[in-house]
NUVEX-514079 format. One record per residue (C-alpha): residue in one letter; x, y, z. Coordinates in nm, 2 decimals, m for minus. Example, Ala and Ser with C-alpha at 12.3 -4.5 7.8 and 13.67 -1.06 7.14 Angstrom:
! residues 2
a/1.23/m0.45/0.78
s/1.37/m0.11/0.71
This chain:
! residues 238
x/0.77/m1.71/1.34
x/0.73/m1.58/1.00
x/0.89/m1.29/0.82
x/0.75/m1.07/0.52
x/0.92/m0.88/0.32
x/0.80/m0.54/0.14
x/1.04/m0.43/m0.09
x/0.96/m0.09/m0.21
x/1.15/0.18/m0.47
x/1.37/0.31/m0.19
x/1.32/0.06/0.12
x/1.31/m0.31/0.21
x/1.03/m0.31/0.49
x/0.97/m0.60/0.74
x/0.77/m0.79/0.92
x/0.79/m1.06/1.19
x/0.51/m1.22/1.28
x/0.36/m1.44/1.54
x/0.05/m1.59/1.35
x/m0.15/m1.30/1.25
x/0.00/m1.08/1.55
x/0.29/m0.84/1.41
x/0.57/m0.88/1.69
x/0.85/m0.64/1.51
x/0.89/m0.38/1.21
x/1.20/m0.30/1.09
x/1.30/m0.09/0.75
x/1.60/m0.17/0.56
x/1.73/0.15/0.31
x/2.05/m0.03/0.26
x/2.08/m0.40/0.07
x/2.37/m0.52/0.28
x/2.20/m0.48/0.59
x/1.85/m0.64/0.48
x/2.11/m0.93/0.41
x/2.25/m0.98/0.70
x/1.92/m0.91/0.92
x/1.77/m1.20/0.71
x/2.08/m1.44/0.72
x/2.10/m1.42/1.12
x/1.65/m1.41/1.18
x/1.53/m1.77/1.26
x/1.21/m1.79/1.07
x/1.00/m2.08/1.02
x/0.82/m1.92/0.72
x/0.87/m1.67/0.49
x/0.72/m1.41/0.18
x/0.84/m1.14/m0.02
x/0.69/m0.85/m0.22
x/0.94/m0.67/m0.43
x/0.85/m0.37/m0.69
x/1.20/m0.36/m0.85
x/1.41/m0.58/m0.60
x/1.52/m1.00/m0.72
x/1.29/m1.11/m0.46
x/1.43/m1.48/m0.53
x/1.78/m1.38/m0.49
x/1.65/m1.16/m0.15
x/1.45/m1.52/m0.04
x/1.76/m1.72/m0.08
x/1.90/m1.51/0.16
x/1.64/m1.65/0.50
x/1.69/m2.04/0.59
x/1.33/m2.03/0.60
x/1.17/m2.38/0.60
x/0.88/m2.28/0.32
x/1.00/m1.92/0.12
x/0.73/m1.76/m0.12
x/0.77/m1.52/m0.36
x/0.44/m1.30/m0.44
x/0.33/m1.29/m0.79
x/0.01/m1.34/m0.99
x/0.01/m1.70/m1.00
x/0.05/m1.74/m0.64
x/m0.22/m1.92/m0.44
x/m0.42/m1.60/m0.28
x/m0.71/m1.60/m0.01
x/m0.90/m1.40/m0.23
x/m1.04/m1.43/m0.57
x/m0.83/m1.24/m0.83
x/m1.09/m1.12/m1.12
x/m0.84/m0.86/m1.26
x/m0.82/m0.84/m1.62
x/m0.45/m0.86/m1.67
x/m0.31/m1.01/m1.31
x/0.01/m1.03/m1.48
x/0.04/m0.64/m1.47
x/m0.09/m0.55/m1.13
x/0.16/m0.45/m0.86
x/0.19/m0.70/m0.61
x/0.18/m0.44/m0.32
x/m0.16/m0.40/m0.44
x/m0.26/m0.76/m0.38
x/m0.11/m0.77/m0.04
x/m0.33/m0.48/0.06
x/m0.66/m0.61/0.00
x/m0.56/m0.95/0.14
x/m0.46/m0.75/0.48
x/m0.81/m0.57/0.44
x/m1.01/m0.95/0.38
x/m0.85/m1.02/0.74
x/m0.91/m0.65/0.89
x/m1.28/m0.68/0.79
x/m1.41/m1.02/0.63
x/m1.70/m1.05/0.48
x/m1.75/m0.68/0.41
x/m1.70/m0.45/0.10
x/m1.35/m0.26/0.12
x/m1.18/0.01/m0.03
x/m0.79/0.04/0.00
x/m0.68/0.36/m0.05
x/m0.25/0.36/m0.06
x/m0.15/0.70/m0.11
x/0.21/0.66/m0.22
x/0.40/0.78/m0.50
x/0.07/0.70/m0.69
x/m0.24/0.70/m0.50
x/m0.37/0.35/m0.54
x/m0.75/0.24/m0.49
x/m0.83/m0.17/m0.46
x/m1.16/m0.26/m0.43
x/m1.27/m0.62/m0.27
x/m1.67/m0.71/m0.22
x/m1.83/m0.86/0.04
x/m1.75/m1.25/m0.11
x/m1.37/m1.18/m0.09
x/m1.35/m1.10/m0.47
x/m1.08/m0.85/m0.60
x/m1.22/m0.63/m0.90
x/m0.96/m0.40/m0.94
x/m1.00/0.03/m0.87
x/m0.79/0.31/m0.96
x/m0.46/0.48/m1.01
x/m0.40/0.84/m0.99
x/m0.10/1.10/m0.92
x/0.01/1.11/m0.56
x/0.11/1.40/m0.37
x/0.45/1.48/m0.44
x/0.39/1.38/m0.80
x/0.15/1.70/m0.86
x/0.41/1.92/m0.73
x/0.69/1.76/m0.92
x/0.46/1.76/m1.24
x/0.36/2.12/m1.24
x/0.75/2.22/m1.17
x/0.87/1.98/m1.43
x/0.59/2.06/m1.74
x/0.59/2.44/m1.69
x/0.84/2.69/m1.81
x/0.78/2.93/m1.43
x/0.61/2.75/m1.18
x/0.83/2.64/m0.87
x/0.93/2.28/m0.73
x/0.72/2.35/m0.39
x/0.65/2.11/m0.08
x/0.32/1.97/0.07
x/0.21/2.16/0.41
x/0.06/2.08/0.65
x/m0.18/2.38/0.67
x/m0.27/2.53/0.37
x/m0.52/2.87/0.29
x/m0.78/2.76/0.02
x/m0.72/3.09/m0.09
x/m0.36/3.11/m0.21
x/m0.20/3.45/m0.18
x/0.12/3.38/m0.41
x/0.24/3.15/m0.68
x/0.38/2.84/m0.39
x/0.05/2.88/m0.19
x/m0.17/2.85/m0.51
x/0.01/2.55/m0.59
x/m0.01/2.39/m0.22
x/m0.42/2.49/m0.25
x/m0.49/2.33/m0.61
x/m0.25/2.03/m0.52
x/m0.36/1.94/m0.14
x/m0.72/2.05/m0.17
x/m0.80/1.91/m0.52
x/m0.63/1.56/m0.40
x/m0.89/1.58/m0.08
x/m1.17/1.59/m0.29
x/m1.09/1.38/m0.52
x/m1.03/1.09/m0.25
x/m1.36/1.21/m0.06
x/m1.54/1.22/m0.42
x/m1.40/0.87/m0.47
x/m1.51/0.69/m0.17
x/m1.86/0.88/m0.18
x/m1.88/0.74/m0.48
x/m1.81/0.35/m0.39
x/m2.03/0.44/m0.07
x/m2.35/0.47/m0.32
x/m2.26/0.13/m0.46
x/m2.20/m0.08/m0.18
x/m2.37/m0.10/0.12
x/m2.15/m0.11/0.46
x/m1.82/0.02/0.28
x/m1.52/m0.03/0.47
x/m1.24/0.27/0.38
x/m0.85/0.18/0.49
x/m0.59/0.41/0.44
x/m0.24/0.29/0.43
x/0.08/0.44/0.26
x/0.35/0.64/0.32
x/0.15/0.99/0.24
x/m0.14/0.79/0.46
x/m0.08/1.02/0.78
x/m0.13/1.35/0.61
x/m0.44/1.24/0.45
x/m0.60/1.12/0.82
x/m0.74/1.38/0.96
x/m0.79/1.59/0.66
x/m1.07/1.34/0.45
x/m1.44/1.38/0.53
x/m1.53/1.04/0.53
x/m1.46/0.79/0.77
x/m1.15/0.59/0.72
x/m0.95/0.34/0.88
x/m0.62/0.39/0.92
x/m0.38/0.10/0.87
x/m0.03/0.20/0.80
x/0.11/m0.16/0.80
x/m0.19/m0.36/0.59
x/0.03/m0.46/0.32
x/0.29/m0.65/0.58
x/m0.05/m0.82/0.73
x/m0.16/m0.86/0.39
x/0.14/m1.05/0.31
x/0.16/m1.25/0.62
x/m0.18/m1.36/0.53
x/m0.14/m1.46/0.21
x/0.23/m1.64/0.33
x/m0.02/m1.83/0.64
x/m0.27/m1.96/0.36
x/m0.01/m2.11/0.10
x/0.19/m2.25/0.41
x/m0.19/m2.44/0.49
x/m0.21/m2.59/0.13
């Protein structure tokens, strides 16, 4: 069995894994508990991808055989061609390795809509080129509240007027509507460039977005756990 870890801003999320087949999910909020889940889990194998976390003080934690910590210089099943690898978030990586092993041998987009919205292009060869960062959807509302003298901290909705008829449903409009088209705009966009696309959507904002982009999309809420046990099965090979 192996286990990957996710370590996010405000949750430790986790995988167990038969092969490539993902056999539990479970999501830690609290440190202690992550501990003792780890300390008590027999895995053979195991990876972590932390954000803010000591991923090798979390890893000491499993009495895993073969423990991995995910950074730049780790062994990958893709090719890495980003600039500066030393500065891109490893979430990031683990998302287009899960997308190599959703759809090899094709061009993919990975679209995480987060705190940031996040987009990681891979080509057809299983190189990684890099993409885009943008403002997620909380972060417009917090940005207008926080940068204005008058305007309101509001919340996303779920169904919003394009025509806003007071200051909280002009914001929801500009925010959720603007953020559509600027995800549609962006995958039309790689579309014209490469030829048999693939578009995954993964995230915690990924569920609101769904149903709401034009495009076709592929929904994968846990690529960046697959991703990891990916990337965890090839270094375990070498």
């Amino acid at each position: 069995m192996n286990i990957v870890v996710d370590y996010g801003n405000s949750s430790a999320k986790v995988g167990i894994f038969e092969g490539t087949v993902l056999q539990e999910k479970h999501i830690f909020r609290e440190e202690d508990a992550l501990q003792q889940f780890l300390q008590n889990f027999p895995a053979v194998h195991f990876i972590i991808s932390s954000v803010n976390a000591d991923a090798a003080r979390v890893a000491s934690w499993t009495a895993a055989q073969k423990k991995f910590v995910l950074h730049h210089s780790l062994p990958l099943p893709i090719r890495n061609l980003y600039a500066t690898p030393h500065t891109l978030g490893v979430d990031r990586l683990a998302g287009v390795c899960g997308a190599q092993q959703l759809f090899p041998g094709s061009p993919c987009l990975v679209i995480d809509a987060g705190t940031c919205i996040t987009y990681d292009f891979l080509d057809r060869t299983g190189a990684y080129h890099g993409g885009g960062i943008s403002p997620g959807l909380n972060m417009r509302f917090e940005a207008m509240h926080t940068f204005t003298a008058r305007l309101p901290l509001v919340q996303a909705a779920d169904t919003v007027d394009l025509i806003g008829n007071s200051t909280e449903t002009c914001m929801q409009s500009g925010v959720i509507y603007g953020l559509l088209e600027e995800v549609d705009g962006i995958i039309r966009r790689y579309q014209e460039k490469f030829e048999g696309l693939q578009v995954i959507l993964c995230g915690g904002d990924a569920l609101f977005f769904e149903n709401k982009l034009k495009a076709s999309i592929f929904a994968s809420p846990e690529l960046v756990l697959s991703g990891l046990n990916s990337i965890l099965i090839y270094n375990v090979s070498l």
